[in-house]
N, C-alpha and C positions, 0 to 999 in steps of 0.2 A: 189236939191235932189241928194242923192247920190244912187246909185246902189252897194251894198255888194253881193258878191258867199258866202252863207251859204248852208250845207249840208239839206235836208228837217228835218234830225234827228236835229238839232240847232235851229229849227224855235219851239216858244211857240206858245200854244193853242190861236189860235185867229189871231196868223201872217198870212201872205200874204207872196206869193212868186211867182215868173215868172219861169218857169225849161228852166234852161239855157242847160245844157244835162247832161248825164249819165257817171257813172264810173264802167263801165261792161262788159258786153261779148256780143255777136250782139243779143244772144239769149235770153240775161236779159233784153235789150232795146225793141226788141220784143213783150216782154211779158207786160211790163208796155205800151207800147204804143195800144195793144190791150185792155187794161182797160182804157183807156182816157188819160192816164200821157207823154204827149208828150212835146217837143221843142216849146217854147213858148206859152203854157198852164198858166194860173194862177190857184194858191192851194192855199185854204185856212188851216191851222192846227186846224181840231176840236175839237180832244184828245191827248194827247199823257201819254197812261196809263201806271203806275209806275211798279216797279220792270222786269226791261226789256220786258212790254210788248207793242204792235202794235202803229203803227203812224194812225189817223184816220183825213183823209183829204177830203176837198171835190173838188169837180170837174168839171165842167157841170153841176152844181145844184146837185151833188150824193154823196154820199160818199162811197170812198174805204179804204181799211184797207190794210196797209203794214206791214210788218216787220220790225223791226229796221234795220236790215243786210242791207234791200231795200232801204228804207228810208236814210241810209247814203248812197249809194249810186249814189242818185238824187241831183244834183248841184239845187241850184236855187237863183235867182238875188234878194234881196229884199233890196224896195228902203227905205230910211231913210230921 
């Protein structure tokens, strides 16, 4: 198996991915980590709806809704 860094905004509906970390400010890491999205979490991609709208990922059994802007921002390892 291999491990690839794809951004969460690169991962399709239905991918898996581990978050390797953030490309942000202490208070954007902050912010996702008080909704579950931390450093070695696995996400799944449940939606990602068109015309530049939200990434809908799940998390701990939940699903949260990002932003694309966010969503590129979140590194995550996904194995092949």
């Amino acid at each position: 198996m291999i491990a690839m860094e794809e951004t969460l905004l690169d991962l399709e509906p239905g991918m898996r991915g581990t978050v390797a970390r953030f490309a942000g400010t202490p208070g954007f890491m902050r912010k996702l980590r008080t909704i579950g999205i931390r450093e070695g979490k696995t996400l799944v991609v449940v939606a990602r709806h068109p015309l530049g709208g939200p990434v809908v990922v799940e998390v701990d059994g939940r699903e949260v809704t990002l932003g694309r802007g966010m969503a590129r921002r979140v590194i995550v390892d996904v194995t092949t």
